[in-house]
C-alpha positions, 0 to 999 in steps of 0.5 A: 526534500525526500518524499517519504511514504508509510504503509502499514498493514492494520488489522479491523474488525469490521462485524463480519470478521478480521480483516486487513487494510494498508494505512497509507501516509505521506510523511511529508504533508501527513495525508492519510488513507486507507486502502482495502486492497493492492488495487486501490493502494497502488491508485492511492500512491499514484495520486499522493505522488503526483503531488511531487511529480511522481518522484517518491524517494521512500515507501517504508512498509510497517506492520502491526502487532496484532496482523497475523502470518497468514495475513502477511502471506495474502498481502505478498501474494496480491504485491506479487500479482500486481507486480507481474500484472505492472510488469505485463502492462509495460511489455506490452506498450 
């Protein structure tokens, strides 16, 4: 069985403007949550694969129709800085 996981990047309007969140889908059991920033998305990803021993064949990233440009850049810039911020934790143990 592989263990495939859905991201997609959704835009809401919360009342005090757009802003975007990552929908987070385990494609395996349906589970499904949402998640503010890089942050809570990588705890979120961390807690669906301890389901599977913390082996996830697949991450497959969507995004809407509706989520502008410039929204794409901010969500690479906070992957990026988690990714150097992972990479950093693991340099150091």
């Amino acid at each position: 069985m592989s263990v495939i996981f859905t991201s997609t990047i959704k835009m809401v309007d919360d009342g005090l403007g757009e802003n975007w969140f990552i929908e987070l889908k385990d494609m395996t059991d349906l589970r499904v949550t949402n998640c503010k920033d890089m942050e809570e998305y990588s705890q979120k990803v961390e807690e669906f694969g301890q389901d599977y021993g913390g082996n996830i064949d697949t991450v497959n990233w969507y995004k809407d129709p509706n989520v502008p440009e410039y929204v794409m850049d901010v969500v690479r810039l906070e992957m990026s800085k988690f990714k150097s911020e992972m990479d950093e934790q693991k340099s150091e143990n």
